[in-house]
C-alpha positions as CSV (number, residue, x, y, z in Angstrom):
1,X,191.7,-105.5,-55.7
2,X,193.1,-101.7,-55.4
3,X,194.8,-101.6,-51.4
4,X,197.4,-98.8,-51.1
5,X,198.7,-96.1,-48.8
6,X,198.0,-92.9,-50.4
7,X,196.3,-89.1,-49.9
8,X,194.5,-87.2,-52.1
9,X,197.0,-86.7,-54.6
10,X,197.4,-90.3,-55.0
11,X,194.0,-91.2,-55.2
12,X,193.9,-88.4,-58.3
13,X,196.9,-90.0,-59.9
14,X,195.3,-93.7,-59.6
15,X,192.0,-92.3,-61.4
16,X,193.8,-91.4,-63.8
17,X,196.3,-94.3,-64.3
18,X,193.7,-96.3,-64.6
19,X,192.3,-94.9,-67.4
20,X,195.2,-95.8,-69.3
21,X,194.6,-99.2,-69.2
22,X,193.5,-101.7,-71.6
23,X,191.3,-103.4,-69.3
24,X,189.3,-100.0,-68.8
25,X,188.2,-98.4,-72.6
26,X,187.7,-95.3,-73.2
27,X,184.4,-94.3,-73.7
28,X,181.7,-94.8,-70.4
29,X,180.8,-92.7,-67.4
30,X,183.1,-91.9,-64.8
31,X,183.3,-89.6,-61.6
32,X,186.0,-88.5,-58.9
33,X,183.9,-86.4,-56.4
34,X,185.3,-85.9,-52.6
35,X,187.6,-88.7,-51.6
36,X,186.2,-91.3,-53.7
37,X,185.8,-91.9,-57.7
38,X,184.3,-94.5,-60.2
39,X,185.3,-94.9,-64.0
40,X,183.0,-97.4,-66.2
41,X,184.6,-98.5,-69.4
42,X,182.3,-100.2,-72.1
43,X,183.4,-101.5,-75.7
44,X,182.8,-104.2,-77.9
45,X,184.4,-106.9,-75.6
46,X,184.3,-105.9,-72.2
47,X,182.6,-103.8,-69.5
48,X,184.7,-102.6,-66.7
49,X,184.2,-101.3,-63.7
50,X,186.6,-99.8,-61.3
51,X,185.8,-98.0,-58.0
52,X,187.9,-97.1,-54.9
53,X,187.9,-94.0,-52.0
54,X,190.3,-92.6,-49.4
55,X,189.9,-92.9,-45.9
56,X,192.6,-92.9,-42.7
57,X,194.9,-92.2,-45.2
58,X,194.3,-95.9,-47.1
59,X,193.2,-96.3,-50.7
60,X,190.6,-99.4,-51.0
61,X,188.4,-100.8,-54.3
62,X,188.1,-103.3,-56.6
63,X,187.9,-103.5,-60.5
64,X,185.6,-106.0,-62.1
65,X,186.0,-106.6,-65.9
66,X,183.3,-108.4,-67.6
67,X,182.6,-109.9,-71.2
68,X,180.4,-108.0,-73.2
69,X,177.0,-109.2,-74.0
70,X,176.2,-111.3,-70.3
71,X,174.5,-107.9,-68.6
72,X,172.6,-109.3,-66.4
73,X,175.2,-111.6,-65.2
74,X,177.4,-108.8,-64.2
75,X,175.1,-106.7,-62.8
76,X,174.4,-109.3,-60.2
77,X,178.0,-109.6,-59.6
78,X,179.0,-106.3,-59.6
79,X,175.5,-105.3,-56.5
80,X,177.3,-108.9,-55.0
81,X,180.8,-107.3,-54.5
82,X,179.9,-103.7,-53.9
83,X,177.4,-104.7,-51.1
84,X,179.9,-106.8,-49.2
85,X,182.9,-104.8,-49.8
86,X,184.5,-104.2,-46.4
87,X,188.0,-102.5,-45.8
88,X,190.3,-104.5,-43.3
89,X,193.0,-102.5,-41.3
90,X,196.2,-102.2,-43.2
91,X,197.4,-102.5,-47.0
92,X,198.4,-105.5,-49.4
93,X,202.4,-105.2,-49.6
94,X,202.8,-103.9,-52.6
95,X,206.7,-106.3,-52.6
96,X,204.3,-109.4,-52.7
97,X,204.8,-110.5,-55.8
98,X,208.5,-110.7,-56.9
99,X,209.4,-109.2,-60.0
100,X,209.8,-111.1,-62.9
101,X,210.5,-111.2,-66.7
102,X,207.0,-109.8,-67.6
103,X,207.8,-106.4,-66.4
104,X,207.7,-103.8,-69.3
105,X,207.7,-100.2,-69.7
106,X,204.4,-100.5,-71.0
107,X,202.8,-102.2,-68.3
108,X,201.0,-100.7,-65.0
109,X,201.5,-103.8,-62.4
110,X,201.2,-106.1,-64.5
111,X,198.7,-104.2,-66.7
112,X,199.0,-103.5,-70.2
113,X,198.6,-99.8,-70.9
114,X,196.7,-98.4,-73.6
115,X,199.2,-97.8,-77.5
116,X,198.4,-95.8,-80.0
117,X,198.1,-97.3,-83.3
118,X,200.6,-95.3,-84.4
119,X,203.0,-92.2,-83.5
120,X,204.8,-90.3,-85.4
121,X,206.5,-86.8,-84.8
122,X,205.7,-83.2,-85.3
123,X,206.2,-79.5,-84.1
124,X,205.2,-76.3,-82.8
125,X,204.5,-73.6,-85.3
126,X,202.1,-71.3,-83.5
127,X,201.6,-69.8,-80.2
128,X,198.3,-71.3,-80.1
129,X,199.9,-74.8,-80.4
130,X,199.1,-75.8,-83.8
131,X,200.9,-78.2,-85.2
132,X,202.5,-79.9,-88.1
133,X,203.1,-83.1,-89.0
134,X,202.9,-85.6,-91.7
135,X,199.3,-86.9,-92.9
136,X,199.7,-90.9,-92.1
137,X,199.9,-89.7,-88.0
138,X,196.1,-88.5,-88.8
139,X,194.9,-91.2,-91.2
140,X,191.8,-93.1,-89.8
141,X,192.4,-91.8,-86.5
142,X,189.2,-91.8,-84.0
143,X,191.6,-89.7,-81.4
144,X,194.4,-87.6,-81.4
145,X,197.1,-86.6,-79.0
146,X,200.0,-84.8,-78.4
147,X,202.6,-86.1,-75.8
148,X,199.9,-88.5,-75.2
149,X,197.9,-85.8,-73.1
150,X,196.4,-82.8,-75.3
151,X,193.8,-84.2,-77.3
152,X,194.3,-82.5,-81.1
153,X,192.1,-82.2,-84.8
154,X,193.0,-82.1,-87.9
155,X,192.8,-78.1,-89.1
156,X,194.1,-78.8,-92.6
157,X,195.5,-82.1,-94.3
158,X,197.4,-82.4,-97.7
159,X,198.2,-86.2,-98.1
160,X,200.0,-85.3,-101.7
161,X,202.0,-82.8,-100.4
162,X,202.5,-85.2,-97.1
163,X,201.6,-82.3,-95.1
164,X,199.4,-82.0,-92.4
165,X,198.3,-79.2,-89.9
166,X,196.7,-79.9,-86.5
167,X,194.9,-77.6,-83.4
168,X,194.5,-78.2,-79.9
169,X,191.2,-79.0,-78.4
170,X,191.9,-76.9,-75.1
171,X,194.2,-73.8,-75.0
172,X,197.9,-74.8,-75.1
173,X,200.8,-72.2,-75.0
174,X,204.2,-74.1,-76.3
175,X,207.7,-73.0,-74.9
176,X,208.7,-72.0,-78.1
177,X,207.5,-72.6,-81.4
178,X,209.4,-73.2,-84.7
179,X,211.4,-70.5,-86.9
180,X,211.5,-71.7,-90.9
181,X,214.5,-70.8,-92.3
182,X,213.7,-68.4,-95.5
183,X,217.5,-68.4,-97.1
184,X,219.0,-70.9,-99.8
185,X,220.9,-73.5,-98.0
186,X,224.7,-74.5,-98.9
187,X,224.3,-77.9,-100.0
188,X,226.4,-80.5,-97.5
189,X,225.3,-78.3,-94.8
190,X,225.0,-80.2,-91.1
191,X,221.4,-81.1,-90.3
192,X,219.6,-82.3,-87.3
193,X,216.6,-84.1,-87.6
194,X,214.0,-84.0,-84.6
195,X,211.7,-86.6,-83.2
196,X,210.5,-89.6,-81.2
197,X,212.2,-92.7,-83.2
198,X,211.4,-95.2,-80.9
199,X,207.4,-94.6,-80.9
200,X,207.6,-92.6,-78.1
201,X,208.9,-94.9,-75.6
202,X,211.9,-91.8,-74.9
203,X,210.1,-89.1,-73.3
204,X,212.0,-86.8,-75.1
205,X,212.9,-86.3,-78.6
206,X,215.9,-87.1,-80.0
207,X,218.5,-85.4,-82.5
208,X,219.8,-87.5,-85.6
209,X,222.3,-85.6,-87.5
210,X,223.4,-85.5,-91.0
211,X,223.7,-83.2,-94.2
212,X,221.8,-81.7,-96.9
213,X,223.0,-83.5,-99.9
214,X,220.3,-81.4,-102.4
215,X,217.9,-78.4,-102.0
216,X,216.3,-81.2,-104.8
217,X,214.8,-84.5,-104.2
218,X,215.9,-86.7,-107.1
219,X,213.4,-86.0,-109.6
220,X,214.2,-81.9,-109.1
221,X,211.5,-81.5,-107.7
222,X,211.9,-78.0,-105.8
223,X,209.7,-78.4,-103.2
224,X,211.4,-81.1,-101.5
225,X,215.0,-81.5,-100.3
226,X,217.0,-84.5,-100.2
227,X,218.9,-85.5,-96.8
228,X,221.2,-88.2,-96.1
229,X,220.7,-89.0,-92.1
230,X,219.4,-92.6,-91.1
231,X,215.8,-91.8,-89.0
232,X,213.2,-94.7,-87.9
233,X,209.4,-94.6,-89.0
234,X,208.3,-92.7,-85.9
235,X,210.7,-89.7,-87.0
236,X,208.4,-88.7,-90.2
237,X,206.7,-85.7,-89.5
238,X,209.6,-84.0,-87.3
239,X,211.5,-80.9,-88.3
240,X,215.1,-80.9,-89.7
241,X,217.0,-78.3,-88.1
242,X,220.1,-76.6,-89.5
243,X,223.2,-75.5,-87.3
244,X,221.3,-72.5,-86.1
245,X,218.4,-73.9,-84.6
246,X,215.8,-72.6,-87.3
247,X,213.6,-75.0,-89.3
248,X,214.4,-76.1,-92.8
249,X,211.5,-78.5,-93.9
250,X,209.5,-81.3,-91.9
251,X,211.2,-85.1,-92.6
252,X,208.9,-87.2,-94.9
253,X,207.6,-90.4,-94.2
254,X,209.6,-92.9,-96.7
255,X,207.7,-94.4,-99.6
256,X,206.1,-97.5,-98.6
257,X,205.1,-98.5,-102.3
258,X,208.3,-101.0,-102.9
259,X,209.2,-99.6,-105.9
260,X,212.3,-98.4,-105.0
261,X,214.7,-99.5,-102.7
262,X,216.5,-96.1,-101.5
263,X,219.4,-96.6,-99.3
264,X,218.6,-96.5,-95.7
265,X,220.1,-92.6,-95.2
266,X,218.5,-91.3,-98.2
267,X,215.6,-89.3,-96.6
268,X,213.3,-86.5,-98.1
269,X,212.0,-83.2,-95.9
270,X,209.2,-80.8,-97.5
271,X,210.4,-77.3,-97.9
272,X,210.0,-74.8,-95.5
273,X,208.9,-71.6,-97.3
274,X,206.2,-74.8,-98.5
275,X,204.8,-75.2,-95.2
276,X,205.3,-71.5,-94.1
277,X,203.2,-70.8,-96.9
278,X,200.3,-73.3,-96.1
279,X,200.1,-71.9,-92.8
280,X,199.8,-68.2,-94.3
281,X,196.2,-69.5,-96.4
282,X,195.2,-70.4,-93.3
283,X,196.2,-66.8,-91.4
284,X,198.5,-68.7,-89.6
285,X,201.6,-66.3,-89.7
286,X,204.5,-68.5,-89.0
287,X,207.8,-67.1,-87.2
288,X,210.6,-67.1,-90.6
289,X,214.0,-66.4,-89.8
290,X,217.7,-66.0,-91.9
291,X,220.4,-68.0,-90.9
292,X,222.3,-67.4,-88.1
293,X,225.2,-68.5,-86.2
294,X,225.6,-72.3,-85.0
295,X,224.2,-73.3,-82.0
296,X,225.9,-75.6,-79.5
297,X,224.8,-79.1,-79.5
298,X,223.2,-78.4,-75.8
299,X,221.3,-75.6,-76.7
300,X,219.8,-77.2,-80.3
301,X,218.7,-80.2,-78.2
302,X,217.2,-77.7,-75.6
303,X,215.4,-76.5,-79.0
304,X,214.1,-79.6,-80.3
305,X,212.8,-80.5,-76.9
306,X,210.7,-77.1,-77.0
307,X,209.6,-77.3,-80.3
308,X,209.1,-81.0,-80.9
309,X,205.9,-83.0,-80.4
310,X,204.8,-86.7,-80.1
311,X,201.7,-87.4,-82.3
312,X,199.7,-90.5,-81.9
313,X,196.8,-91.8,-83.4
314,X,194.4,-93.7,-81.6
């Protein structure tokens, strides 16, 4: 049952918090018109429906969630509890059941909120929002988000190169996109690498720094530089910053092949002229820059937050 103080605003923000929930899937109609909405969720295993409307400034509805396959069954219940549905003066307390261990950040009272099957990390590169990131954040994906809001598509993919390079469905403008650094680094140069470690469960990125211990990785292969800094799965995919702020390759995912095992803070990022150059086959002019004076660690953070993205696959 849905009873709540609320206005208009709330009654938005519940239509779309529902949404979110595992109980409700994805695909199925769904409406907010006036003071009132309804969201129908059908998959596989279960049928949901969820309705509720605002009036003397009290939110009221019910959600039903059915087994797939009984139809008939549910539609009887669902004309049974529409048509007898009658709002009673006041609202449940929302105190009335006391917390407990089974909170989680993850869960909407008590309801599981939709994951992603995976996340991984990424960054601005265009004013237009494009994006890059590393190809196992796209792999088998039916959706795909940024920050878990801007739905996404894959514009380019290289899985050999590890590279991949992703567009907005609806206009985005970012705060400020990423600058690839064009010089020769000095080897043992500080780096920062950018990203959401934790799967996204930090609402922020966050910087992980180390050096640059070759502009090699350890076959000499050129194209891809060899870091020492200790990053989680989730980081792959996130730029690698030096002092200055501007962009000196995208961190690889690590090889999951078992062939080698690499010490933890051996990590690889691809070159940046590399990507730069991918994006200029696509006309995609990337912003390049020459090295410039460090940053402080304030403003660098205050860059990464601008510049990185969350990427999830759903």
């Amino acid at each position: 049952m849905i009873s709540q103080t609320g206005d208009a605003g709330r009654l938005t923000g519940l239509y779309e918090i529902l949404q979110v929930l595992d109980i409700i899937p994805m695909e199925g109609p769904r409406s907010l018109r006036g003071n009132s909405f309804t969201i129908e969720g059908i998959a596989d295993s279960i049928h949901s429906y969820a309705t509720a409307s605002l009036q003397d400034g009290t939110i009221k509805g019910f959600v039903l969630v059915w087994p797939e396959g009984d139809a008939q069954r549910r539609a009887r219940v669902l004309d049974v509890m529409s048509s007898s549905f009658e709002r009673l003066d006041g609202t449940l307390d929302p105190n009335l059941v006391p917390a407990s261990e089974d909170q989680a950040i993850d869960m909407i009272a008590g309801l599981s909120v939709r994951q992603p099957k995976l996340s991984r990390s990424g960054f601005f590169v265009s004013n237009d929002g494009l994006v890059v990131t590393t190809p196992e954040a796209v792999d088998s994906c039916t959706r795909i988000t940024f920050d878990r809001e801007t739905e996404a598509e894959v514009l380019a993919s290289d899985p050999e190169l590890g590279l991949a390079i992703l567009r907005p469905l609806d206009a985005l403008s970012p705060i400020e996109v990423a600058a690839f650094q064009t010089q020769t680094p000095r080897l043992k140069d500080p780096i920062a690498v950018a990203g959401y470690p934790f799967d996204g469960v930090l609402n922020a990125p966050t910087l992980t720094f180390g050096t640059l211990e070759d502009i090699r990785d350890l076959s000499g292969d050129a194209r891809i530089k060899r870091l020492s800094v200790t990053t989680r799965p989730s980081n792959a995919g996130g730029p690698v910053f030096d002092q200055g702020g501007n962009v000196l390759g995208m961190l690889l995912a690590r090889d999951g092949d078992g062939a080698q095992a690499l010490p933890a803070d051996v990590q690889f990022a691809l070159d940046a002229e590399l990507i730069a150059a991918t994006l200029d086959a696509l006309n995609v002019t990337p912003a390049r820059s020459t090295a410039g004076p460090a940053l402080s660690p304030f403003a660098l953070t205050e860059k990464a937050a601008n510049v990185t993205v969350l990427v999830s696959c759903w």
